[in-house]
DOMIFI-93060 format. One line per 8 residues: number of its first residue (from 1); for each residue x, y, z of C-alpha. Coordinates in Angstrom, 2 decimals. Layout:
N
NUM> X/Y/Z; ...
END
This chain:
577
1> 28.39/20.31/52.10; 30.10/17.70/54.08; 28.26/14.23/55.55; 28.81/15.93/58.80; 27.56/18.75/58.16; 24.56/17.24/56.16; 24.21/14.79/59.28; 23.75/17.75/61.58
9> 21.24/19.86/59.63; 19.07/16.59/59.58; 19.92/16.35/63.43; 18.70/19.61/63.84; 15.61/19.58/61.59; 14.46/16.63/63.41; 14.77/17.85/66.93; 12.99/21.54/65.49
17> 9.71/19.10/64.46; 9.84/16.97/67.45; 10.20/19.53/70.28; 8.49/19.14/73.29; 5.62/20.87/72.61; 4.84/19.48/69.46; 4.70/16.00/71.11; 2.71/17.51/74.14
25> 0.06/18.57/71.13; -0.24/15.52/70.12; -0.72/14.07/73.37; -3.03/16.91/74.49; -5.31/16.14/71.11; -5.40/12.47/71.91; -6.58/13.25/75.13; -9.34/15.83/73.97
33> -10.76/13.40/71.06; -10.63/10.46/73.40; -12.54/12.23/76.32; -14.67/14.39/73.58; -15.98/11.19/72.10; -16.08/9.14/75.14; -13.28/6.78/75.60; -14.54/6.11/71.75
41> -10.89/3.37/72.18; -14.01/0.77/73.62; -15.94/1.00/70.32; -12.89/0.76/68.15; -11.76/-2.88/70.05; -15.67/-3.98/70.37; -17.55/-2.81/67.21; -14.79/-2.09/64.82
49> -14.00/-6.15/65.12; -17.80/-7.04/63.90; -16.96/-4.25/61.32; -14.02/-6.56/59.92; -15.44/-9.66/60.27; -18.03/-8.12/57.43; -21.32/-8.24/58.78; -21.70/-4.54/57.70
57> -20.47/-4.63/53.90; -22.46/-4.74/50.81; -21.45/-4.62/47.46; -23.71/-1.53/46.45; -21.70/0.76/48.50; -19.37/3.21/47.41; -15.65/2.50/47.55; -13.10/-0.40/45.41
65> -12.94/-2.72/48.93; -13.79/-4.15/51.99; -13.33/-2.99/55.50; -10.86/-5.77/56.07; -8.77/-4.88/52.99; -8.65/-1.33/53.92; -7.38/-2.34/57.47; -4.96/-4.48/56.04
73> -3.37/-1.74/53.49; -3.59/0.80/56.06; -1.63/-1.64/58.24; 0.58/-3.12/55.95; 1.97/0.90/55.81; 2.74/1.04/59.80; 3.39/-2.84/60.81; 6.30/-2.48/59.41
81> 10.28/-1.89/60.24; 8.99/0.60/62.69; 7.83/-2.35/64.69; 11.08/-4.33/64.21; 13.55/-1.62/63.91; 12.13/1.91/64.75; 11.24/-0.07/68.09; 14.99/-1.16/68.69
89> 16.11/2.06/68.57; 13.60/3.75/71.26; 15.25/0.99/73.57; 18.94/1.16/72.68; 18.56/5.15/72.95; 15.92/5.41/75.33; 15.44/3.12/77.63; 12.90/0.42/79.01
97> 10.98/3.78/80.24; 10.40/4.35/76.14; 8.27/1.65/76.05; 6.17/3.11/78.81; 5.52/5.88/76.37; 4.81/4.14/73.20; 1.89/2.76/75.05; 0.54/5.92/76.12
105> 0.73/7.19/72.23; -0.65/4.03/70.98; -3.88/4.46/73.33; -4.29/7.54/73.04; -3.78/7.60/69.33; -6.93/5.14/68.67; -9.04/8.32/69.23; -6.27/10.19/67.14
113> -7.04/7.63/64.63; -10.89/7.02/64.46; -11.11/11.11/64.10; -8.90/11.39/61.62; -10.12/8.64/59.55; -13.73/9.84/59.62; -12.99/13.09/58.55; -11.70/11.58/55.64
121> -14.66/9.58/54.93; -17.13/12.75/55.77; -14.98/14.60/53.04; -13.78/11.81/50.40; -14.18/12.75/46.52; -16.59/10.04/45.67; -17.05/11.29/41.73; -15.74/7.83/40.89
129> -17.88/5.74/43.44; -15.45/2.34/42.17; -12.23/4.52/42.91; -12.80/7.25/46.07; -9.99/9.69/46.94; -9.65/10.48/50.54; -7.23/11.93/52.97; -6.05/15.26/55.06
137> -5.36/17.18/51.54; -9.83/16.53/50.53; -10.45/17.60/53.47; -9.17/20.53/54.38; -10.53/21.04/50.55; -13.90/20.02/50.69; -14.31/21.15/54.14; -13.37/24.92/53.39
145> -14.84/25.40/50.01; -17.96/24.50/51.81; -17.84/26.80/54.68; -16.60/29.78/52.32; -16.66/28.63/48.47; -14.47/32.58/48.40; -11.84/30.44/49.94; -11.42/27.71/47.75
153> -7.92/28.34/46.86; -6.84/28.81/50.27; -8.40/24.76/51.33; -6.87/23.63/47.90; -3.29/25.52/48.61; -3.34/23.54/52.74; -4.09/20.57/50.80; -0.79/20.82/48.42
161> 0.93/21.74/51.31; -0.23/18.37/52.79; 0.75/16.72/49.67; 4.35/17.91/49.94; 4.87/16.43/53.31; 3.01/13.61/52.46; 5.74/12.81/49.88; 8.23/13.66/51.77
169> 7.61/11.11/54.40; 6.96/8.64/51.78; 10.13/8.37/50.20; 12.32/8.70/53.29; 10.18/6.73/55.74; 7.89/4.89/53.92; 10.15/3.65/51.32; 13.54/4.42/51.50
177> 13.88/3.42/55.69; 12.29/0.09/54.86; 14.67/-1.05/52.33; 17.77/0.34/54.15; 16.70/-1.93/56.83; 16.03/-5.21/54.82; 19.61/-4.22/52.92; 21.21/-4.12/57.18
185> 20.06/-6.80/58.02; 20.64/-9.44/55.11; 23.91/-8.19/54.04; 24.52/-8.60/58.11; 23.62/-12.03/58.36; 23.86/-13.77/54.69; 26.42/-11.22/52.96; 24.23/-9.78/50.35
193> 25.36/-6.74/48.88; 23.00/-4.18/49.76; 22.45/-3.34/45.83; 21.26/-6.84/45.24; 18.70/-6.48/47.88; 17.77/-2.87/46.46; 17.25/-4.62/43.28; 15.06/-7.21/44.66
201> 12.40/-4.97/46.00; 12.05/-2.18/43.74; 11.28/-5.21/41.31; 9.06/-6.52/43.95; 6.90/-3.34/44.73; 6.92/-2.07/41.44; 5.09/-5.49/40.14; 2.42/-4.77/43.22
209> 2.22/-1.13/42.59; 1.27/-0.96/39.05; -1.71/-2.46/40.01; -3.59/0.70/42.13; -5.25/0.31/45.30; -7.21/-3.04/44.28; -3.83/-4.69/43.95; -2.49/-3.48/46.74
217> -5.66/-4.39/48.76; -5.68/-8.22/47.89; -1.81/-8.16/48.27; -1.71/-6.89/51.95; -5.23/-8.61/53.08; -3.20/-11.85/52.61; 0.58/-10.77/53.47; -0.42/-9.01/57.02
225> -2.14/-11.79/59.50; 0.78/-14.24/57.66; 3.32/-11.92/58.53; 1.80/-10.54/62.13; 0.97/-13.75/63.48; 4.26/-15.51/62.13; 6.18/-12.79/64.02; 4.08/-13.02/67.05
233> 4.76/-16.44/67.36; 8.47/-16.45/67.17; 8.31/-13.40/69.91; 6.30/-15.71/72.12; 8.79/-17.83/72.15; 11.52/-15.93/73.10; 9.29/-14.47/76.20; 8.50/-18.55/77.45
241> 12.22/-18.79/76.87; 13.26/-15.77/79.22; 10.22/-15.97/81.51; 12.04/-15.82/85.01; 13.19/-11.93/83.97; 10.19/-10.71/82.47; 8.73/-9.84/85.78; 11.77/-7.49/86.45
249> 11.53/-6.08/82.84; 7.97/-5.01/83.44; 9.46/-3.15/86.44; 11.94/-1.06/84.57; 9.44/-0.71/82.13; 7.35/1.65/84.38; 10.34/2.81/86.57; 12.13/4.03/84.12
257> 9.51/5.99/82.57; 9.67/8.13/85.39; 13.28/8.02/86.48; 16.88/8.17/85.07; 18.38/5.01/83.54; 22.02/4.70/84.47; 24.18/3.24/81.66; 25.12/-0.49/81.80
265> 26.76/-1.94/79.01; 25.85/-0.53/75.66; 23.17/1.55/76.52; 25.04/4.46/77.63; 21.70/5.92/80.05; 18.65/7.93/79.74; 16.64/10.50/81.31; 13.07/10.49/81.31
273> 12.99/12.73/79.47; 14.42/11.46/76.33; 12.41/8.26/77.42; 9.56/9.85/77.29; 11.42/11.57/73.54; 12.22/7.99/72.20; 9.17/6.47/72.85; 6.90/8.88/71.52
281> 7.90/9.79/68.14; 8.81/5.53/67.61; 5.06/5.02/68.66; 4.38/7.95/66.39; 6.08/6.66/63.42; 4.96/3.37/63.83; 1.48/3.58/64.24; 1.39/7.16/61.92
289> -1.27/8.69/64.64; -1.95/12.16/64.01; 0.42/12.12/60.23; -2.75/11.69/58.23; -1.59/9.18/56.25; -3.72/6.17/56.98; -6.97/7.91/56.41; -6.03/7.82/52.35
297> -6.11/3.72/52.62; -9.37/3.41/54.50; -11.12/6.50/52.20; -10.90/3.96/49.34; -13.64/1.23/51.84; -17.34/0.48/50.76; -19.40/2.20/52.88; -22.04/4.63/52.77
305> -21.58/5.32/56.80; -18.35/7.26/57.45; -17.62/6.67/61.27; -17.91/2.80/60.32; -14.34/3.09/58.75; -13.42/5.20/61.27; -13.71/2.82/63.81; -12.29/0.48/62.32
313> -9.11/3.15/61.59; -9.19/3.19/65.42; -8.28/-0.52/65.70; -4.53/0.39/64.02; -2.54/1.70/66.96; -4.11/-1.05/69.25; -2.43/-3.46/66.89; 0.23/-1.75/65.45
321> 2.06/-0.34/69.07; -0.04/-2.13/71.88; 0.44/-5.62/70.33; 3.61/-5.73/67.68; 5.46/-3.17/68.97; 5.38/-4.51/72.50; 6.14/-7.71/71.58; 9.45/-6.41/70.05
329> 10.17/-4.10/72.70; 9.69/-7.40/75.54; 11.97/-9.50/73.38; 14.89/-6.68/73.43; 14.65/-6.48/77.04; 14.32/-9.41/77.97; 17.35/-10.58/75.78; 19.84/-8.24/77.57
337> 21.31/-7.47/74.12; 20.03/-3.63/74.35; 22.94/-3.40/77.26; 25.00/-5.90/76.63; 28.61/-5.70/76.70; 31.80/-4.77/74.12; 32.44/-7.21/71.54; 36.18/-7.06/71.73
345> 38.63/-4.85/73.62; 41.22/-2.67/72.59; 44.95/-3.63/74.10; 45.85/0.26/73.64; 43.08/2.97/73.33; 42.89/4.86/70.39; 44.16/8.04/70.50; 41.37/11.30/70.65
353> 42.43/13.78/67.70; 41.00/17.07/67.16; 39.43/17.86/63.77; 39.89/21.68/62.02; 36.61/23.02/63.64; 36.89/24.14/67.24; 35.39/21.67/69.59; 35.33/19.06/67.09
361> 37.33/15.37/67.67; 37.50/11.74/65.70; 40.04/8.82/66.81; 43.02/7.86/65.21; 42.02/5.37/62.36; 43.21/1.91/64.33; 43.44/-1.98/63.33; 39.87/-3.76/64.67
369> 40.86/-5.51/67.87; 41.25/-8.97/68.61; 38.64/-10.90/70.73; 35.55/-10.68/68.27; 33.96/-14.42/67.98; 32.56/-13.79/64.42; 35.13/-11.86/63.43; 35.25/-8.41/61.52
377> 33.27/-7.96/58.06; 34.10/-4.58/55.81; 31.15/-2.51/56.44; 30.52/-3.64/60.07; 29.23/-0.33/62.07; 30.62/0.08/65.18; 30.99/2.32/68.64; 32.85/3.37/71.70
385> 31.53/4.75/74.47; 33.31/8.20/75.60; 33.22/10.59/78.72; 32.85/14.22/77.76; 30.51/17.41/78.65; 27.46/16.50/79.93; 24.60/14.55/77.28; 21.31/16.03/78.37
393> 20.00/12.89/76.54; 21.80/10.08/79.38; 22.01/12.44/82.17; 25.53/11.76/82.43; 28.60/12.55/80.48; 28.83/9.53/78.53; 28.50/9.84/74.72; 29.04/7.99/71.67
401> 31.61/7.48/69.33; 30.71/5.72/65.60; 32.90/4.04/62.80; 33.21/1.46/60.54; 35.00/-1.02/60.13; 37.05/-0.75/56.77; 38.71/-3.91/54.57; 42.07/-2.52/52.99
409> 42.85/-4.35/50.21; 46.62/-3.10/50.03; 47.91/-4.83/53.29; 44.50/-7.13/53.75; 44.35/-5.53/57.40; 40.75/-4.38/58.95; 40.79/-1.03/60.37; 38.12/1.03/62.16
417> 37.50/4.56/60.12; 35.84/7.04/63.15; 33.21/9.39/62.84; 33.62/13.18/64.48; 31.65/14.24/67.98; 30.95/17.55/68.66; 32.32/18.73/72.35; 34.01/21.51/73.96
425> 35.42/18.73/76.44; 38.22/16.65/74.93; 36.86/13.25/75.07; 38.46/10.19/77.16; 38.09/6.62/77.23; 35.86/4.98/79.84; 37.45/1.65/79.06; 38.57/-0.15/75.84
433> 35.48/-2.11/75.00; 33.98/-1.61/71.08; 30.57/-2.69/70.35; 29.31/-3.65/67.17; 26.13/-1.27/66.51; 23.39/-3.55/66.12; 21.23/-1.17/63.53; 17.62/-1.56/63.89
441> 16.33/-4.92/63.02; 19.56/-6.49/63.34; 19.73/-5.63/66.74; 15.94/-7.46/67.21; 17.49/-10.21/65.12; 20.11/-10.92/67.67; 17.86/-10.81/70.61; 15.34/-13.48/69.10
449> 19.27/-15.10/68.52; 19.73/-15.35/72.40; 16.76/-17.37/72.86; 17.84/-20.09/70.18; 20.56/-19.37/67.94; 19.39/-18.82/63.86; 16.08/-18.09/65.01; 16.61/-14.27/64.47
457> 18.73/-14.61/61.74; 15.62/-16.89/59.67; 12.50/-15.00/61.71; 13.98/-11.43/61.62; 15.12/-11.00/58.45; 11.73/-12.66/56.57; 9.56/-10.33/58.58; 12.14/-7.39/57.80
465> 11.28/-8.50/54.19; 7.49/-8.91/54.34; 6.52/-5.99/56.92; 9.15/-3.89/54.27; 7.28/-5.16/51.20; 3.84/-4.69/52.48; 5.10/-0.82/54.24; 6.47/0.09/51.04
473> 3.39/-0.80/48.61; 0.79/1.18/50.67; 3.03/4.01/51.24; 3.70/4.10/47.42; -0.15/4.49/47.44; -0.36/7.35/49.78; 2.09/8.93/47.95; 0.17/8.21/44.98
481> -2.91/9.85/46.11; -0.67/13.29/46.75; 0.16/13.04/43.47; -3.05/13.04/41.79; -4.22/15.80/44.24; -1.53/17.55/43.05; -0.89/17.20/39.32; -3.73/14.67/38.38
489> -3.59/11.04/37.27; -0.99/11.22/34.60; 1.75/12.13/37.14; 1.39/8.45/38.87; 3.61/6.30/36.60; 6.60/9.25/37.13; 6.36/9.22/40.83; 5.83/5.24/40.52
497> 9.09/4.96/38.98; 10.62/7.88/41.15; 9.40/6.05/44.50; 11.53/2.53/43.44; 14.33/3.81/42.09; 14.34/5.67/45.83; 14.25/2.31/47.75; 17.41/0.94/45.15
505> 19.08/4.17/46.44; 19.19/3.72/49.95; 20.47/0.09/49.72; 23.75/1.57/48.62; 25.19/1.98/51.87; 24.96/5.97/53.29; 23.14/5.75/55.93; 25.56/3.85/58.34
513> 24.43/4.48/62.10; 21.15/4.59/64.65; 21.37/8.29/64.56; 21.19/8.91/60.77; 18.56/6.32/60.75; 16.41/7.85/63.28; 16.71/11.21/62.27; 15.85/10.20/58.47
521> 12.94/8.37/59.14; 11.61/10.24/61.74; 11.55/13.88/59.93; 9.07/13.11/57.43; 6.25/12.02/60.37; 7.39/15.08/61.90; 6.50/17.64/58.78; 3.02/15.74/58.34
529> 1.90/15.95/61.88; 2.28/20.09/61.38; 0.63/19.66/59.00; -2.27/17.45/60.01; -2.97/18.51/63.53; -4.39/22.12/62.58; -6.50/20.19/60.26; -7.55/17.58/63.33
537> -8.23/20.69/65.42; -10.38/22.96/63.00; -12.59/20.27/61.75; -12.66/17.57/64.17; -15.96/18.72/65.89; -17.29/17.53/62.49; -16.11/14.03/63.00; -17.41/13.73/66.54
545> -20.67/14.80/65.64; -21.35/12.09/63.23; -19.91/9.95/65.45; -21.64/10.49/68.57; -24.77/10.43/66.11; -23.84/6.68/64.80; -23.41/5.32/67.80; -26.54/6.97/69.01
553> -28.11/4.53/66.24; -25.98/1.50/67.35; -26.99/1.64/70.58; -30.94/2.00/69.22; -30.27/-1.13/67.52; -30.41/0.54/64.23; -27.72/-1.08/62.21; -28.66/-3.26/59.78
561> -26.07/-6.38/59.87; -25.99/-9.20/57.92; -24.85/-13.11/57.89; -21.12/-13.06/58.44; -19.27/-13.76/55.24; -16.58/-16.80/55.09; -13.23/-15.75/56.48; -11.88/-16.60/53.03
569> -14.26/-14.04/51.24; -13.45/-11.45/53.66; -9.79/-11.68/53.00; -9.79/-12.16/49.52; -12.64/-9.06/49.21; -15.10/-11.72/47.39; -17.72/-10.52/49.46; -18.39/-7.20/48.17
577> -16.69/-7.72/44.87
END
């Protein structure tokens, strides 16, 4: 199998799990659990913050830690390189209208959230009170055996099935997209090899890791507000910096959510539609509404009431898309780099070549042009932007063209290597401009760089490493829990060993453009949201039910509270340990 062909199966996998009406589900289910429990996104904001603050924990509880620590693993999974770099690419594919629809997903998936995460708790295995198991794969267990026990194989046999998309989105999203990311972005900007950074944090997460949940717990309650506020800061500045436009960007925020974007620059245009595309399934693999992987951190809380952690489960998407994603989606825009314009010019176009399958065409491999300020590095990514058939994606018939920029060592020249397109139309130039392809984070990094130069390249790539660190050791946990489901505790070390030799892997320089990127990381969300909706929709009315009942009791003043603990116990976990 060629990398072409390989490229397109992935292509093609990920547009099968994301089709419209698999994103229209999701939508449809955050609208049913948020009107079903009454706009329960109020609670989440109101009580689930006294919930973290810990004036509900106590130490006789079941569970290995506090609310706050749970919150903070579960979020150290999904503030991550979604926020940074799954973000940049909704806007360089999508649009400013993509941003539009994060939001949507990001409310609506707080009641996506809060259910899922109190199913979980309803159904955790609590054998070993100081170490619960929870998640999608104990429900659908628990749940089943207990309406039919007859049936018992068929819960346990969902619950694998769970398990094997679980994984699957672990080592391609949770792990192996992170460090690709890190690798872009610090071989970009300091010339690290991509290996030495692959070294670095498989070393890093493997010494967290080893450690189990309790580890991971302390680890992430301190790493998250450090790492979330320190990136919220440096975003704030860039806004005060670019103030006069952001009026206008809110503008083609919402206009473009409903309209065509026409192509300026880099951005080549984009329906609403794929807008609307874009900005879901970024909002849904950031914030991991609906995947079912969260609920597995926050089973592992002390509590004895299960729609306590669920609230506090409903917090994640507020934070996760409504505050860190938006803030990364307002510097972009407001930058201009998401449309900016070519990086050099070509004196002669390169010539359009077809390839031996029909409707198939590359470019003639050409020296880089002159005219780029920082010059040309082997390994640089890069793009042209065609005419062609029509792209249903831009509305227009503008399309793509990727290659890389290549160092040979025989004549010392740099030459651009091109990638094939698929179209019955014989592609033509537009104009001679090439653009660099910003990947991800890197193209974040340069648009905190407009505002004051270095600031992306210092900001950018520590958060790339922190939110990577933190994603990767909770999602090594998730995966973790699959595994014991699956094959019991002695399969753990394996898989722990499996999961960071993965993240060493994909620092070795394969995955070279937005597209690959996307489609990678997005496919594994995509097989666990088949996977967890029908289990969201069967059971659900369980998890409304005991919630409607504790708030009933919240409102009746009913909950006992308590002192509030020191910030500094809270974090640490002091306070119920």
């Amino acid at each position: 199998m060629t990398i072409e062909t390989f490229r397109s199966f992935i292509s093609a996998a990920s547009s099968f799990l994301y089709a419209d009406w698999v994103l229209f589900t999701l939508l449809g289910t955050g609208v049913l659990f948020t009107i079903w429990s009454g706009f329960c996104q109020y609670r989440a904001i109101t009580h689930g913050s006294q919930v973290l603050r810990g004036v509900y924990d106590d130490k006789s509880d079941p569970g290995a830690i506090n609310h706050f620590q749970a919150m903070s693993a579960a979020l150290s999974a999904t503030v991550g390189l979604g926020n940074i770099g799954g973000v940049a690419l909704a806007v360089a594919l999508g649009g400013p209208g993509a941003v539009f629809w994060m939001w949507v997903v990001g409310i609506l998936g707080m009641a996506i959230k809060l259910t899922e995460v109190t199913l979980s708790m309803l159904y955790r295995n609590t054998d070993d009170p100081n170490n619960p198991h929870g998640g999608p794969m104990w429900v659908v267990y628990k749940a089943v055996r207990e309406k039919n026990p007859n049936l018992t194989w068929f819960g346990k046999l969902i619950g694998i099935i769970f398990c094997f998309t679980l994984l699957t989105y672990t080592l391609l999203g949770g792990g192996m997209f992170q460090a690709w990311n890190v690798a872009d972005i610090t071989q970009s900007y300091f010339a690290v090899p991509g290996w030495i950074t692959g070294v670095i944090l498989a070393l890093l997460v493997g010494a967290v890791i080893i450690g189990g949940i309790k580890r991971i717990g302390a680890v992430a309650g301190r790493l998250v507000p450090f790492m979330v506020v320190l990136y919220l800061l440096g975003g704030a500045y860039v806004l005060v910096v670019n103030y006069a436009v952001i009026p206008g960007m809110i503008k083609l925020i919402f206009v473009h959510a409903f309209n065509p974007h026409e192509a300026t620059g880099a951005f080549i245009g984009g329906t609403m539609g794929y807008a609307m595309y874009m900005g879901m399934k970024r909002a849904l693999f950031s914030s991991e509404a609906g995947a079912g992987s969260s609920p597995i951190a926050h089973s592992a809380a002390k509590t004895d009431e299960p729609v306590r952690e669920g609230v506090v489960g409903g917090l994640e998407p507020f934070i996760d898309t409504i505050v860190v994603c938006t803030f990364t989606a307002l510097v972009i825009l407001s930058s201009g780099v998401w449309n900016r314009s070519p990086d050099a010019f070509y004196e002669v176009a390169p010539t359009v070549v077809p390839v031996e399958n029909l409707g198939t065409w590359s470019m003639e491999t050409t020296l880089v042009p002159r005219g780029r300020a920082e010059g040309w590095v082997d390994g640089d990514p890069v793009f042209m932007v065609i005419a062609a058939e029509r792209n249903k994606d831009s509305g227009n018939n503008l399309h793509r063209i990727n290659g890389v920029v290549v160092h040979q060592e025989a004549t010392g020249d740099f030459v651009i290597e091109w990638d094939n397109i698929s179209t019955m139309e014989q592609p033509r130039m537009t104009d001679l401009g090439v653009f660099v392809n910003y990947n991800g984070a890197t193209l974040t990094a340069r648009s905190f760089d407009s505002a004051l130069p270095g600031l992306g390249k210092w900001l950018v790539t520590m958060a790339a490493w922190l939110f990577a660190i933190s994603t990767m050791i909770s999602w090594s946990y998730y995966g973790e829990q699959g595994m014991v489901f699956m094959l019991g505790n002695k399969s753990v070390v394996p898989y722990k060993f499996v999961f960071c030799f993965l993240v060493f892997v994909s620092t070795l320089g394969f995955i070279r453009t937005p597209e690959d990127l996307d489609n990678f990381s997005s496919i594994g969300a995509g097989v666990m949201l088949w996977a967890n909706l029908p289990i969201m929709l069967f059971f659900g009315h369980k998890a409304m039910a005991a919630y409607k009942e504790y708030i009933g009791k919240l409102k009746r003043g009913e909950m006992e509270k308590t002192a509030a603990p020191s910030w500094s116990d809270v974090i640490t976990g002091r306070d119920v340990g």
